[in-house]
C-alpha positions in Angstrom: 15.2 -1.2 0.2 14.7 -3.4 3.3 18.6 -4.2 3.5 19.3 -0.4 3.0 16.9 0.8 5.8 18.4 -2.4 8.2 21.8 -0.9 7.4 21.2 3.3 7.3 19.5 2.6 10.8 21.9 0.7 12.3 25.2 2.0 10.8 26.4 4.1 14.0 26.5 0.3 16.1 27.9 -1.8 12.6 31.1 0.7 13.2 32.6 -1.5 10.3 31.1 -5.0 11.6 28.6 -7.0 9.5 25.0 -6.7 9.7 24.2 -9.7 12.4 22.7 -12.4 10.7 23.5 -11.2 7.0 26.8 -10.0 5.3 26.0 -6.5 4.8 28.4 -3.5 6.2 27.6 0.1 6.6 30.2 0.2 3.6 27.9 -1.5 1.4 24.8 1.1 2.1 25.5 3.6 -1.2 25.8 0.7 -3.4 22.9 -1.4 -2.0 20.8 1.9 -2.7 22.5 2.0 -6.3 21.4 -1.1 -7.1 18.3 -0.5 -5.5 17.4 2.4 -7.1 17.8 1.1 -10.1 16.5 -1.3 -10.0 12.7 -0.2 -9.6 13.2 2.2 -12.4 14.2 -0.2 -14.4 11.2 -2.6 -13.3 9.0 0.4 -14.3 10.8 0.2 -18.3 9.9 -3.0 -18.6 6.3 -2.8 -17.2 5.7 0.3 -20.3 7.9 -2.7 -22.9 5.3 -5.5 -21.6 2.3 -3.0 -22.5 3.4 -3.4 -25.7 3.4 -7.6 -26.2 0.3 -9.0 -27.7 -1.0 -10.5 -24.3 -1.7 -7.2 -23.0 -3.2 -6.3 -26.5 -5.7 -9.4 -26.2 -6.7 -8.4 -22.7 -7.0 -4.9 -23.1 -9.1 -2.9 -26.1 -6.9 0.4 -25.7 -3.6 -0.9 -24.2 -1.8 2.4 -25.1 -4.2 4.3 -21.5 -2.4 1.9 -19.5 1.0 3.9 -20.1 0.5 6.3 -17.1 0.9 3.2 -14.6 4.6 3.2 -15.5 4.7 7.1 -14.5 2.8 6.2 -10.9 5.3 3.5 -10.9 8.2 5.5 -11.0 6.7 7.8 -8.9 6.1 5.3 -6.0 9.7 3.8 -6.5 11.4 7.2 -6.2 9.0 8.4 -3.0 9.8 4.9 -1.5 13.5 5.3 -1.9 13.6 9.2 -1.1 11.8 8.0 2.0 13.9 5.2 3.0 17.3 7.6 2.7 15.1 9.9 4.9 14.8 7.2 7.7 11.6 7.1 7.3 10.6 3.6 5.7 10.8 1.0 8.6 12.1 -1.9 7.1 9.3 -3.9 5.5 8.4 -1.6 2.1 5.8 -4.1 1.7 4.6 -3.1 5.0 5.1 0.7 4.7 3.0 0.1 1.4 -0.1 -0.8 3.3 -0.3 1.4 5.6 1.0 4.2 3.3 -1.9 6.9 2.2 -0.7 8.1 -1.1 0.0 4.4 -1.9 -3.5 3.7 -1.8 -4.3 6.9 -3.6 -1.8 5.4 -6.6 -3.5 2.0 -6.7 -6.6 3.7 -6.6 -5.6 6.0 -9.6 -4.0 2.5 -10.9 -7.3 0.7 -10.8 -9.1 3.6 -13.0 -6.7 3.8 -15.2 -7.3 -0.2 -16.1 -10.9 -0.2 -16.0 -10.7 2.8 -18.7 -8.5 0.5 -20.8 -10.1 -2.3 -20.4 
């Protein structure tokens, strides 16, 4: 996400010429976002897998509540990204994460969800 918001912003100086400092062109922007893209969704699948391995079944009494994280995560990897192709995410997502309003509203949500679980 951070490589694709150094490149979007930047591409009309690249004209063709690497990204100073890394080997990124403005070429490379559609499949940095593929891969991007994907994967955070895929992160999200295998958070809903783990809630499934005995660890999490130790730690939590009713594991099965914690399934609605993998929906906020999905939802904050989308926004992120939708915002990012937008010009709107300014380079750190880490960053845009804590100052971000509706982030805190999802780890807010996040946290309820595992105390209910718990």
């Amino acid at each position: 996400m951070k490589r694709y918001s150094e490149i979007s912003v930047r591409s009309g100086e690249l004209k063709g010429a690497p990204l100073p400092g890394r080997g990124y062109e403005q070429q490379d922007l559609a499949i940095i976002g593929n891969i991007g893209v994907s994967s955070g969704l895929l992160s999200a699948l295998f958070d809903g897998a783990h809630l499934r391995s005995p660890e999490v079944e130790i730690l939590y009494r009713r594991p099965a509540l914690l399934l609605p994280l993998c929906i906020i995560h999905v939802y904050w990897i989308s926004r992120a990204w939708v915002l990012t192709n937008r010009h709107l995410m300014h380079d750190d997502p880490i960053v845009f994460a804590l100052k971000d309003h509706v982030t805190h509203k999802l780890i807010l949500i996040g946290a309820i969800i595992a105390y209910f679980a718990t």
